[in-house]
N, C-alpha and C positions, 0 to 999 in steps of 0.2 A: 087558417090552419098552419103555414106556414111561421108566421108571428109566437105561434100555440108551441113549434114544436122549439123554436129558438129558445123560447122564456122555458120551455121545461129541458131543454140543453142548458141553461146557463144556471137553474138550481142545483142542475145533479153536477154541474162543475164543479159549483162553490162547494157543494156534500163533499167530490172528490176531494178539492184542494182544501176542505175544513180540518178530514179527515187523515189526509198527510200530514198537513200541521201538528193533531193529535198527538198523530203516531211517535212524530220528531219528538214535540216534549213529552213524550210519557219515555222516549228512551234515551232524552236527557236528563232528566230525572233520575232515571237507574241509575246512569253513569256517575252520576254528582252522590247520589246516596253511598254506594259504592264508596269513591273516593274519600269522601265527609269523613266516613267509617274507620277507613285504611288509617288514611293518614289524620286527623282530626285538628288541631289549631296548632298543636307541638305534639311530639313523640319522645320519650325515648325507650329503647331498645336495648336486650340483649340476645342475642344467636350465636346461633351454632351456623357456619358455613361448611359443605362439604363438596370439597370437587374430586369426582369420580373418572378418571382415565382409565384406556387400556390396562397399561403399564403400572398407575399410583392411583393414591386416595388421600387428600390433604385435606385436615379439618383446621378451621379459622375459628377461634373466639372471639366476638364482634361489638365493639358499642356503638350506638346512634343515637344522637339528638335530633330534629327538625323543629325549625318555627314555621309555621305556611309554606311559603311554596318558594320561599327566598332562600332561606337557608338552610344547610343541612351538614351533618359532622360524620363523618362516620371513622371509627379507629379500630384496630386488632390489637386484642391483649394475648395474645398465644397463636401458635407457640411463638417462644422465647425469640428464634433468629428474626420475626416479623413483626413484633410487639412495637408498638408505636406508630408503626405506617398508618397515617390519615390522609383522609381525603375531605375535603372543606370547601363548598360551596355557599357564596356569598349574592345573591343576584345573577348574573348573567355569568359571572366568573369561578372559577371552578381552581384547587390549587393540588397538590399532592408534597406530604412531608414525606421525605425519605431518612430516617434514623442512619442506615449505616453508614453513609456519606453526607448527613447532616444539612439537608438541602431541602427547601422549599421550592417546586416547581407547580407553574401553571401550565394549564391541561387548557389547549385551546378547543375552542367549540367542536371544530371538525375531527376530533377525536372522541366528542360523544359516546360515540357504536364503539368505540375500542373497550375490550373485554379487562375487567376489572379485578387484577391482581391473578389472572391466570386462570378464572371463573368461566362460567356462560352468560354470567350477568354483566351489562355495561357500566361504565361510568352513571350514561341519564338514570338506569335504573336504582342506582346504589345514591345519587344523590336526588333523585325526583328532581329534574329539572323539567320536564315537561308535565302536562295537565291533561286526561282525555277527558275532561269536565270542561276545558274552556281553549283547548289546541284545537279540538275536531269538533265535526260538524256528527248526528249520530242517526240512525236508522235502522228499525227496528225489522231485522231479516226473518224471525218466523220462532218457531219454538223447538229445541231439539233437549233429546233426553243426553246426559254427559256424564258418565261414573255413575249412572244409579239415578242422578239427578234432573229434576225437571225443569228445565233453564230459559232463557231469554236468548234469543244471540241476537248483537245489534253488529252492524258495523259503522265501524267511527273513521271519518275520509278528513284528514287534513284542512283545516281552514286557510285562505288561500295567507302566504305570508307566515302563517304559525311555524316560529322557530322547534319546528321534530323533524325525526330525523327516519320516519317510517313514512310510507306510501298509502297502508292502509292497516289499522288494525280491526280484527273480529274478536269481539267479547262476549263470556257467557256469563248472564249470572242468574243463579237460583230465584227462579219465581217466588218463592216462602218469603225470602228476606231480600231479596236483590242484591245478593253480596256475592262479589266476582267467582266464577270456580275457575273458570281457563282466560288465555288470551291470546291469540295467533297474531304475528308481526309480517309483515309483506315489506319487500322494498317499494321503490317506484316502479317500477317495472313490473310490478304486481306478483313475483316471486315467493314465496313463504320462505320465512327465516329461521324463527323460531317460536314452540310454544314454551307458556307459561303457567302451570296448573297449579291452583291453590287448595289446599284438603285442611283435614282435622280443624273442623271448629271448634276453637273452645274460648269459654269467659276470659278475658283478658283485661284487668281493671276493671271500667265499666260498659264493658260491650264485647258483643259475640263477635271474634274475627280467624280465619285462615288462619294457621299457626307455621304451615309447614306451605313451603313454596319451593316447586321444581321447574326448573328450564333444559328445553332438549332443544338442539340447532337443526334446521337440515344440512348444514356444513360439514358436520360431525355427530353422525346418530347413535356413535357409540358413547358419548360424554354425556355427562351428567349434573348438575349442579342443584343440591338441595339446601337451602335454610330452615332451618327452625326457631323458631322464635323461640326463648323460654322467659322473656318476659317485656309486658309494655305496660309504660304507664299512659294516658292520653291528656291532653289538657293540662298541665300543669305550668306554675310559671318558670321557665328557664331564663336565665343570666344569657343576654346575650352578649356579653365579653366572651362567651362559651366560641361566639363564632367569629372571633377577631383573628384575621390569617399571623396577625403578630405572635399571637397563642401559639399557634399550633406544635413547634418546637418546645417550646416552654411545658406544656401540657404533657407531650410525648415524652419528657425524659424527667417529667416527675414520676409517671408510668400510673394508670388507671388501678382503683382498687374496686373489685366488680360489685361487691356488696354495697361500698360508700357511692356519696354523691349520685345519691336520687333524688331530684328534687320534688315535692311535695306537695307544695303551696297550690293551690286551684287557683286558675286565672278568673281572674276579676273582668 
């Protein structure tokens, strides 16, 4: 009896631990789908930034490139007094061109979490230097409804070592499509930070994605920061001379023309 009741203890263990397994990759899965989506093998990008204060309301005209997960461009074409300020992410390094004093500076790591151009959004966020597809480890916390919608929430815990710079994030995303809607940020200390909500789907090239992305702090509940996408192409071949820190000055004081220089070409 004894022997009887061990051997049906160690079946419903392995059911248990088969079952955890599951759970882990069906909600790494989401997460990498999600992300595939977002950011796809390159990007680029145009928006509208808008940061909302007590006091002001400042809108940014915006370009971005990405290749994978290395590189990333991002420049302001308006207004006029901030036209040219880039930011340039090369691998693990990260640079900031400054126009009106004509200056290339790097952005050491531990500046990450520093807010980007005055924003609620960070550096990591504006250049994707981190990955919740292969930084965290993910687990799928249960099903909750969000704006209307019926969603997934996973939480994603840090992989030990993974260069991020959060404690723990909680992610939702639509059961329909498994495409992000919110994202809550914790520190270490298991704190909440800030959230991230994404709305209005719409066709963008070849795929349905978020168009409009807001960030609120708890630091500051009265601030506001929204993007709008109003266009992306996915996949396509980019010039990586595009991401040579030698550029960056070079590129900012020829000055972006928003209509030109799209590149086209599908990657091979």
């Amino acid at each position: 009896m004894a022997k009887y009741l061990v051997g049906v203890g160690f079946v419903l263990g392995n059911i248990f631990f088969a079952h955890q397994a599951y759970a882990q990759s069906t909600a790494t899965k989401i997460i990498q789908h999600g992300e595939r989506t977002m950011r796809g093998n390159t990007t680029q990008a145009l928006m509208v930034m808008t940061i909302k204060r007590p006091d002001y309301t400042r809108t940014l005209k915006i370009r971005s490139w990405s290749s994978g997960q290395q590189r990333a461009l991002v420049e302001i074409l308006s207004p006029k007094k901030e036209q040219g300020v880039s930011s340039l992410r090369v691998e693990g390094n990260m640079w900031n061109y400054l126009p009106k004093v004509d200056q290339t500076v790097r952005v050491p790591t531990s500046l990450m979490l520093q807010s980007w151009m005055g924003s609620d959004f960070t550096n990591d966020d504006l250049m994707k230097a981190s990955s919740l597809a292969t930084d965290y480890t993910h687990k799928i916390l249960g099903n909750e409804t969000v704006d209307g919608q019926k969603t997934i929430k996973i939480l994603c815990t840090p992989k030990p070592g993974a260069p991020v710079v959060w404690g723990k994030i909680v992610y939702w995303a639509r059961t329909r499509d498994q495409l992000p809607v919110q994202q809550s940020f914790y520190d270490e200390d298991g704190k909440w930070v800030r959230t991230i909500q994404l709305s209005v789907f719409k066709k963008m090239d070849d795929r349905i994605v978020p168009t409009r992305v807001e960030v609120r702090t708890a630091e500051n509940k009265a601030h506001l920061t929204t993007v709008s996408y109003e266009k992306l192409l996915y996949d396509r071949r980019i010039d990586l001379e595009i991401f040579r820190k030698e550029h960056l000055r070079q590129n900012a004081q020829k000055g972006r023309v928003i209509t030109a220089g799209w590149s086209l070409s599908p990657l091979r």
